[in-house]
Biopython code that builds the backbone (N, CA, C, O; Angstrom):
import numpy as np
from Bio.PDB.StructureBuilder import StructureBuilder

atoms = [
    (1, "UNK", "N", (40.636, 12.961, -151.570)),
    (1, "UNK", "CA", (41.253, 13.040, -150.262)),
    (1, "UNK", "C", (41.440, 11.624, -149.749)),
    (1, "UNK", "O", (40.685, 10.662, -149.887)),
    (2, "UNK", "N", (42.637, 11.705, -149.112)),
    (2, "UNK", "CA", (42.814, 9.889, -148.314)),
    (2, "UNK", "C", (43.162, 10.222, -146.984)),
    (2, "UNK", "O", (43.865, 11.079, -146.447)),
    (3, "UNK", "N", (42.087, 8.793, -146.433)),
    (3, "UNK", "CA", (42.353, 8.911, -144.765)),
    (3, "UNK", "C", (43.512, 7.971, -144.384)),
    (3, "UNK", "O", (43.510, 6.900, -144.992)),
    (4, "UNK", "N", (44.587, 8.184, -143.417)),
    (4, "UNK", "CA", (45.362, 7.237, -142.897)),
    (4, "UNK", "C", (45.091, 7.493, -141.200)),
    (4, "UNK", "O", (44.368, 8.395, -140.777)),
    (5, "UNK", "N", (45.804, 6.534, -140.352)),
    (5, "UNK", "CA", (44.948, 6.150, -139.516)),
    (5, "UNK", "C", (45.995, 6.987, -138.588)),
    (5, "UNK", "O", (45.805, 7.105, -137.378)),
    (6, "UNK", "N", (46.887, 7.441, -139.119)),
    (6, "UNK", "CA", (48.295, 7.493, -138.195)),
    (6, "UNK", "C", (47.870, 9.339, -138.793)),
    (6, "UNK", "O", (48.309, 9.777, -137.730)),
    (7, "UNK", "N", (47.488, 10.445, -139.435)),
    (7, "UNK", "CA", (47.351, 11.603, -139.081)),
    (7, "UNK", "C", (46.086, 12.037, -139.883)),
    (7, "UNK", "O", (45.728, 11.203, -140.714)),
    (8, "UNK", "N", (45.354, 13.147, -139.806)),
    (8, "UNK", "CA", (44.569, 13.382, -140.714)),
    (8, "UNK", "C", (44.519, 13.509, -141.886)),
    (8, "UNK", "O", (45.538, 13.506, -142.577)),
    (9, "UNK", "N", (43.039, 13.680, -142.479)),
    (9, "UNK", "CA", (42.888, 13.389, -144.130)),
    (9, "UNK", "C", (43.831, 14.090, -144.766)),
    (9, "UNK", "O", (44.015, 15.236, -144.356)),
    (10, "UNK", "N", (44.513, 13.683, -145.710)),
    (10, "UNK", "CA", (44.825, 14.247, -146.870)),
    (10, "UNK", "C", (44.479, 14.481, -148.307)),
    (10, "UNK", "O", (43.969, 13.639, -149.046)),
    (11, "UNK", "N", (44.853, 15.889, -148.681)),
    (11, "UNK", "CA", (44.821, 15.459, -150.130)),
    (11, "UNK", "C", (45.445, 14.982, -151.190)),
    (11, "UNK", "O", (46.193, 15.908, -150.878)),
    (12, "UNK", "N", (45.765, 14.633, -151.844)),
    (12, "UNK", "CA", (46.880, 14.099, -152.709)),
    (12, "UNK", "C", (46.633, 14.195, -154.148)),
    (12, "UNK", "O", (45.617, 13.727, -154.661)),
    (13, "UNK", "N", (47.845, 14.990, -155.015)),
    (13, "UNK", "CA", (47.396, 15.386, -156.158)),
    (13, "UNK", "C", (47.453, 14.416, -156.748)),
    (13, "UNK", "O", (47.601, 13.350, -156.150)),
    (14, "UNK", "N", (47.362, 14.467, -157.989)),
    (14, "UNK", "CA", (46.349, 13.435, -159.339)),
    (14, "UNK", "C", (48.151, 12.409, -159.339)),
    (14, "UNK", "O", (49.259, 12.936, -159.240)),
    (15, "UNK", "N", (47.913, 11.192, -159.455)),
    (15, "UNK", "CA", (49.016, 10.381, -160.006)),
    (15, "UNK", "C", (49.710, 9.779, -158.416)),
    (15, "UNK", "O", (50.164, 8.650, -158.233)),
    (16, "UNK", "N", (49.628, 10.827, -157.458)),
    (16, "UNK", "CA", (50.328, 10.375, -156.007)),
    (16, "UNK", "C", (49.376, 9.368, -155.289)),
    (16, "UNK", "O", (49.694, 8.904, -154.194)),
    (17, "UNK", "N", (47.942, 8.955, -156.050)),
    (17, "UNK", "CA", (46.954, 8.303, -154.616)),
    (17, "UNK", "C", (47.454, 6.574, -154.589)),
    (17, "UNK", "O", (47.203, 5.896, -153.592)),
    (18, "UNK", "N", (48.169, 5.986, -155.783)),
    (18, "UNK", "CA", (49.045, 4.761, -155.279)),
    (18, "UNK", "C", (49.859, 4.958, -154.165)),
    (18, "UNK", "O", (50.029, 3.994, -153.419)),
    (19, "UNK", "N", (50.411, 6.053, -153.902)),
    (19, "UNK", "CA", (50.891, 5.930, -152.603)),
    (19, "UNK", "C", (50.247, 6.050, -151.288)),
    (19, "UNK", "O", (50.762, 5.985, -150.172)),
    (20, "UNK", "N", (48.925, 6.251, -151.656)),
    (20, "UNK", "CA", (48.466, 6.740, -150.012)),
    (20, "UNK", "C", (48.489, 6.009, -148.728)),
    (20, "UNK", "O", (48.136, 6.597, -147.706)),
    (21, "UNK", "N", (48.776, 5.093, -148.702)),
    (21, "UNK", "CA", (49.097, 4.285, -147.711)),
    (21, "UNK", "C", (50.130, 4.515, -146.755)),
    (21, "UNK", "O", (50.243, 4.294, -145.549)),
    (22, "UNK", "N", (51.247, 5.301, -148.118)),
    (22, "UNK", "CA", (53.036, 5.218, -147.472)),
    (22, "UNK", "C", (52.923, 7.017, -146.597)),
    (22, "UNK", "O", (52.092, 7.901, -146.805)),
    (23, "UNK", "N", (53.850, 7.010, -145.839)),
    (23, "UNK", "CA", (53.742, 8.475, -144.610)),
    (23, "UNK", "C", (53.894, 9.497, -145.438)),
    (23, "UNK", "O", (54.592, 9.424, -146.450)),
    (24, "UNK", "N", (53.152, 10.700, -145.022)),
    (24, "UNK", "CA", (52.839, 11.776, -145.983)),
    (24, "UNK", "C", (54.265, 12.682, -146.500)),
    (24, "UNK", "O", (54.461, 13.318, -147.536)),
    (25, "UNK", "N", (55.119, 12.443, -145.334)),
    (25, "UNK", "CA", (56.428, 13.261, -145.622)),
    (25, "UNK", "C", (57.043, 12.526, -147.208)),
    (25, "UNK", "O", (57.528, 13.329, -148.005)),
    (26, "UNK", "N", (57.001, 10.967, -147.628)),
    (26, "UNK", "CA", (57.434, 10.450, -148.538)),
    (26, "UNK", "C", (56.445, 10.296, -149.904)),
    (26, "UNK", "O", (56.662, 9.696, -150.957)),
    (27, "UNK", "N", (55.612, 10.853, -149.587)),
    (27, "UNK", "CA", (54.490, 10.697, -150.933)),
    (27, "UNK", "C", (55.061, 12.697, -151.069)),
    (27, "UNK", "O", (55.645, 12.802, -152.147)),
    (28, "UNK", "N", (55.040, 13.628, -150.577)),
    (28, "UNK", "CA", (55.458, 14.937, -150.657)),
    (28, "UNK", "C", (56.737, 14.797, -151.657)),
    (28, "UNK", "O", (56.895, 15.184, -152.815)),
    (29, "UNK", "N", (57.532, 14.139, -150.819)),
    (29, "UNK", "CA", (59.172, 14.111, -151.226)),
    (29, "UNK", "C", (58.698, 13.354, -152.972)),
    (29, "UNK", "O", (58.949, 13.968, -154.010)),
    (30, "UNK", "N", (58.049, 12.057, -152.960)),
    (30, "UNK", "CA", (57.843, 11.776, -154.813)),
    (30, "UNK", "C", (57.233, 12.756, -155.388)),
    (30, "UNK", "O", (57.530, 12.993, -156.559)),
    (31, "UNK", "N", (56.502, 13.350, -154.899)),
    (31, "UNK", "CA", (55.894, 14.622, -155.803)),
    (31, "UNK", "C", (57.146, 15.312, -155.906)),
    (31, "UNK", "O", (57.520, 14.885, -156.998)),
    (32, "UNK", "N", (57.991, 16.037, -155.539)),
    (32, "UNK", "CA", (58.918, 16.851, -155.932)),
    (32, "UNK", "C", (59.860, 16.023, -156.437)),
    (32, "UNK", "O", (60.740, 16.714, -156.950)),
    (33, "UNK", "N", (60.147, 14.588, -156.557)),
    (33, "UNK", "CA", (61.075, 14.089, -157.682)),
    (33, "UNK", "C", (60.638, 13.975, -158.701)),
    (33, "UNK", "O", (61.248, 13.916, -159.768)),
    (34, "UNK", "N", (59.132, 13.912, -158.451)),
    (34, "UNK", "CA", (58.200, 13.702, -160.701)),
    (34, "UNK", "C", (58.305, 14.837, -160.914)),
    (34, "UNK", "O", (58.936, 15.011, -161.956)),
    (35, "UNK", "N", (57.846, 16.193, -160.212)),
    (35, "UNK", "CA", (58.489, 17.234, -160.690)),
    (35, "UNK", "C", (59.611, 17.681, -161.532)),
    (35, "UNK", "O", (59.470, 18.542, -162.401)),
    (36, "UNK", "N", (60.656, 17.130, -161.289)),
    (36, "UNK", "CA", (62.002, 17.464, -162.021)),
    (36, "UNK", "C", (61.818, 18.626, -161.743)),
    (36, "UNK", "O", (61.034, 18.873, -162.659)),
    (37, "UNK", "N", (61.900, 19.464, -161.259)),
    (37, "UNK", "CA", (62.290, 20.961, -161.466)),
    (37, "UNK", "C", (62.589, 21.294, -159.634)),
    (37, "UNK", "O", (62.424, 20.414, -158.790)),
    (38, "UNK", "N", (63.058, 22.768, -159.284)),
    (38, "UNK", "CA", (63.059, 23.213, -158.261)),
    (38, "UNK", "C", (61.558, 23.139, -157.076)),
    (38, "UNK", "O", (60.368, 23.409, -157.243)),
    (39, "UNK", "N", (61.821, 22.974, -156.683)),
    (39, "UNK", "CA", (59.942, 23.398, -155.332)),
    (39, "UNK", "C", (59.911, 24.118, -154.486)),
    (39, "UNK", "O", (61.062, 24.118, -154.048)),
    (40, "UNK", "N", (59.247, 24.874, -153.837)),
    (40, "UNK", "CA", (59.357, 25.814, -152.854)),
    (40, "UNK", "C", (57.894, 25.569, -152.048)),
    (40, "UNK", "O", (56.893, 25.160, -152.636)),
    (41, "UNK", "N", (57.923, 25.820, -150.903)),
    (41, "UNK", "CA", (56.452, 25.950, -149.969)),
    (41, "UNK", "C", (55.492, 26.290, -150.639)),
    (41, "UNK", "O", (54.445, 26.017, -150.053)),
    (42, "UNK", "N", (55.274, 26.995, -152.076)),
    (42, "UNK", "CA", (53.925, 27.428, -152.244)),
    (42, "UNK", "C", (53.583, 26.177, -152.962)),
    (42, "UNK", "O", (52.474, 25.651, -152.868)),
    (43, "UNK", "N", (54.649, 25.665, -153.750)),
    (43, "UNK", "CA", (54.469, 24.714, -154.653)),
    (43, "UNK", "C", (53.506, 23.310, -154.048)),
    (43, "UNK", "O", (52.470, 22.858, -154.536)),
    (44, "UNK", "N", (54.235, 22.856, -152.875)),
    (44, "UNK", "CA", (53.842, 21.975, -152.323)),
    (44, "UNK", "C", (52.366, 22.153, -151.507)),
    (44, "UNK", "O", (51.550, 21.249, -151.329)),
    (45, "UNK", "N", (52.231, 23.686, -151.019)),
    (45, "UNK", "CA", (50.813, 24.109, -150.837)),
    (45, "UNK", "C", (49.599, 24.043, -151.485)),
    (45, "UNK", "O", (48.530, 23.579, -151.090)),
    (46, "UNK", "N", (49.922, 24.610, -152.619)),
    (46, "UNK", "CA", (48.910, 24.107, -153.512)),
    (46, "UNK", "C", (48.844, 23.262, -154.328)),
    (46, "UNK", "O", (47.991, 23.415, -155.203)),
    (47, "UNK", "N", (49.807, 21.908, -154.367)),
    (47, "UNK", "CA", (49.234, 20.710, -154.681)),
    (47, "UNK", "C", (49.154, 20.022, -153.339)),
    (47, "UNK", "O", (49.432, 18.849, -153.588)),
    (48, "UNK", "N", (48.960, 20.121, -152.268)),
    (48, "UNK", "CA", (48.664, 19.152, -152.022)),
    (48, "UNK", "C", (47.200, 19.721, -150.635)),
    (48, "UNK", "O", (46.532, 19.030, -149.866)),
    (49, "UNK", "N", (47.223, 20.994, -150.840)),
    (49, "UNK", "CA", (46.281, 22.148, -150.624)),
    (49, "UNK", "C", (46.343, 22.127, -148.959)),
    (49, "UNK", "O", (45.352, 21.834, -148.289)),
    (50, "UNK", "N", (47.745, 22.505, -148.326)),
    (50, "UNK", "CA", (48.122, 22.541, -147.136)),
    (50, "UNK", "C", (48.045, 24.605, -147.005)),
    (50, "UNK", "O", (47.881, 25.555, -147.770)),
    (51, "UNK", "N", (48.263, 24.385, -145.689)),
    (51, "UNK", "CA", (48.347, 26.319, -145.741)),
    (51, "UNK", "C", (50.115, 26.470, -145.602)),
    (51, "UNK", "O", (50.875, 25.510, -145.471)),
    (52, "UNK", "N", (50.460, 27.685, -145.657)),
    (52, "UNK", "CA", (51.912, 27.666, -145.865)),
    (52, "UNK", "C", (52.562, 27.427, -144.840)),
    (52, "UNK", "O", (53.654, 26.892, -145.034)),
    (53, "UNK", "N", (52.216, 27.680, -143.589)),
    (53, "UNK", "CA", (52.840, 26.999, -142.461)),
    (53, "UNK", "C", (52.930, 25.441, -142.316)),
    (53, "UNK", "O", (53.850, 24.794, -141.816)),
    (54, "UNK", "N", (51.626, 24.937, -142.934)),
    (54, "UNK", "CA", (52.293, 23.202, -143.177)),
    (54, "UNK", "C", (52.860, 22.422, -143.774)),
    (54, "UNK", "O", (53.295, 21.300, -143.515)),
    (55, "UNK", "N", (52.855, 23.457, -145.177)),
    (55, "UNK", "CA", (53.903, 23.227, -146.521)),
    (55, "UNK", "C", (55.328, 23.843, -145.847)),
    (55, "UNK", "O", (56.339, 23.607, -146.508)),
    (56, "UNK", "N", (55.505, 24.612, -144.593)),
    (56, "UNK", "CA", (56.933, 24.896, -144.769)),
    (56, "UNK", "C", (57.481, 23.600, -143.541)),
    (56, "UNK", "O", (58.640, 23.227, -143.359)),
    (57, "UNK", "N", (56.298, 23.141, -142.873)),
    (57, "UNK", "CA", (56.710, 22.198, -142.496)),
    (57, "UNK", "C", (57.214, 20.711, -143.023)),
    (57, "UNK", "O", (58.121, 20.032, -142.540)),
    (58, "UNK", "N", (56.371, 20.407, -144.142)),
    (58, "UNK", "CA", (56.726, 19.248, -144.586)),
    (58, "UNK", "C", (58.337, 19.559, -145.224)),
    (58, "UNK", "O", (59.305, 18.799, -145.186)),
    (59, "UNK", "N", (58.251, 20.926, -145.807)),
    (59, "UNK", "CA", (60.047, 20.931, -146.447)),
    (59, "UNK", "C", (60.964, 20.797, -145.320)),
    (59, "UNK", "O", (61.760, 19.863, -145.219)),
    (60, "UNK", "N", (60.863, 21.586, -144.614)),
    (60, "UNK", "CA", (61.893, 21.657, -142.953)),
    (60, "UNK", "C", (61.997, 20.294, -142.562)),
    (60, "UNK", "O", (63.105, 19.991, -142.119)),
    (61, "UNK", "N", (60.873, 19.099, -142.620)),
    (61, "UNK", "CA", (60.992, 18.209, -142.363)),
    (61, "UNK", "C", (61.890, 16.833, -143.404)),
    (61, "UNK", "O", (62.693, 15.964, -143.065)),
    (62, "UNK", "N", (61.034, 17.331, -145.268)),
    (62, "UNK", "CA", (61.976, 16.834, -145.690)),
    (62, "UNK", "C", (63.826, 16.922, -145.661)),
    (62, "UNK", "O", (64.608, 15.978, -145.772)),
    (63, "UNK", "N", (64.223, 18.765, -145.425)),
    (63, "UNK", "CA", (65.319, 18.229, -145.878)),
    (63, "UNK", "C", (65.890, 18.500, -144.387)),
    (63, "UNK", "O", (66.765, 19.360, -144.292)),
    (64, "UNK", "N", (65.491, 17.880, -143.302)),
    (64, "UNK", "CA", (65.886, 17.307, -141.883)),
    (64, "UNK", "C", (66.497, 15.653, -142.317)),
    (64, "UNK", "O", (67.457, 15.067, -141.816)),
    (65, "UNK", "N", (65.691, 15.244, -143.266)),
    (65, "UNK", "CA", (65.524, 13.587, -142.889)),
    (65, "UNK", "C", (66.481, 13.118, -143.795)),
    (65, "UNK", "O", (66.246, 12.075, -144.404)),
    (66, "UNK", "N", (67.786, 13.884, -144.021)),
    (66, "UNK", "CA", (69.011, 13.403, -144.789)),
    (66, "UNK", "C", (69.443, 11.841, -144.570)),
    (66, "UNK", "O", (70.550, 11.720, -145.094)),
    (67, "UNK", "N", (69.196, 11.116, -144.244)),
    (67, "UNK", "CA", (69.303, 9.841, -143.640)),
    (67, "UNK", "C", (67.970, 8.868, -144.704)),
    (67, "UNK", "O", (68.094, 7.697, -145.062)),
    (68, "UNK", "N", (66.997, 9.620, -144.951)),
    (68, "UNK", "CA", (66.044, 8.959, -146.148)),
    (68, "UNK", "C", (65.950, 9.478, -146.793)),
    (68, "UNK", "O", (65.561, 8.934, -147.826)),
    (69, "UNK", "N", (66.171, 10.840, -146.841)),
    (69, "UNK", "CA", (65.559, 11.512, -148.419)),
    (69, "UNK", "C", (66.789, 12.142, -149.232)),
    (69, "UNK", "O", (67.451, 12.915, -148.541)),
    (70, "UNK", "N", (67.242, 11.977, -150.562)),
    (70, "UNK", "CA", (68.257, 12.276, -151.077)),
    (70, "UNK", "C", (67.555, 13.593, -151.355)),
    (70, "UNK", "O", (66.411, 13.613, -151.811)),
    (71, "UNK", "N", (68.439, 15.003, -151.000)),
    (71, "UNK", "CA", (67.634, 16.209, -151.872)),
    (71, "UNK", "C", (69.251, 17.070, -152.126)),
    (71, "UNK", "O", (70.432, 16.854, -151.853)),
    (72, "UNK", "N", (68.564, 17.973, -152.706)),
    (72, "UNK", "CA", (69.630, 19.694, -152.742)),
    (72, "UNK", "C", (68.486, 20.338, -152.452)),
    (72, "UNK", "O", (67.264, 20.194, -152.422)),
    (73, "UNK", "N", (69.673, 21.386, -152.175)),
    (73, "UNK", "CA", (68.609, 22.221, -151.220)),
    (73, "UNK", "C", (69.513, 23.720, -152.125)),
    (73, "UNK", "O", (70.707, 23.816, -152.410)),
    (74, "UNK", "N", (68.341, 24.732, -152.380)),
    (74, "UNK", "CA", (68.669, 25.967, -152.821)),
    (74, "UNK", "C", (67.917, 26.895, -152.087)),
    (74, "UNK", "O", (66.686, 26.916, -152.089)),
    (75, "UNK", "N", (68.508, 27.525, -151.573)),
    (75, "UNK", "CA", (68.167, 29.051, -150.694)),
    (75, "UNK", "C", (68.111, 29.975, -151.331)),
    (75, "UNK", "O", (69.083, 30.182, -152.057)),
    (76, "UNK", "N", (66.657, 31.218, -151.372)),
    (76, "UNK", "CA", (66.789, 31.837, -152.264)),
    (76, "UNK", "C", (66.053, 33.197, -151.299)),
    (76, "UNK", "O", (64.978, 32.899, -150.780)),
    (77, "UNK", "N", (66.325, 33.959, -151.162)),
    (77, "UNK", "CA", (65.740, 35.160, -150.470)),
    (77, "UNK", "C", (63.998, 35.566, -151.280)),
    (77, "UNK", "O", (63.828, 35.807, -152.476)),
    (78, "UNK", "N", (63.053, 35.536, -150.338)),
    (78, "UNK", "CA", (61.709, 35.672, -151.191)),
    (78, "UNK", "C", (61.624, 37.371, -150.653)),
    (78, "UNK", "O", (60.696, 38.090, -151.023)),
]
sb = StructureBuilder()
sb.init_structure("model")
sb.init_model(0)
sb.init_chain("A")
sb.init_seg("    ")
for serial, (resi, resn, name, xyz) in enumerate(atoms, 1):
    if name == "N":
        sb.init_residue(resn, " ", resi, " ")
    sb.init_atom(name, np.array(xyz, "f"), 0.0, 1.0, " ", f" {name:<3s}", serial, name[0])
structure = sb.get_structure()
């Protein structure tokens, strides 16, 4: 787990803790580019062991921030 001073602890899966310094929305967003594949809220829930209301926040937030984060976005009825 890493503390930053600007929100509470996090966890951060195996390979992401060089970033812990940088804001949690952009260490999220590199996890789903080493991924290579699609991501969805659960995905990001349980790596980074948020509950699903904060994993659907960090996505809502990533793909808000079109201005920094290059994404596609696929909608899929669950």
């Amino acid at each position: 787990m890493t503390k930053q001073n600007n929100h509470e602890g996090r966890y951060l899966p195996e390979g992401m803790e060089i970033y812990a310094n940088w804001p949690f929305f952009i260490i999220v967003a590199l996890w789903c580019l080493h991924r290579n594949t699609w991501v969805n809220r659960n995905d990001i829930a349980r790596a980074f062991k948020l509950s699903d209301r904060k994993a659907s926040f960090q996505l809502s937030y990533l793909m808000n921030k079109k201005h920094i984060i290059d994404s596609e976005i696929r909608k899929t009825r669950s």
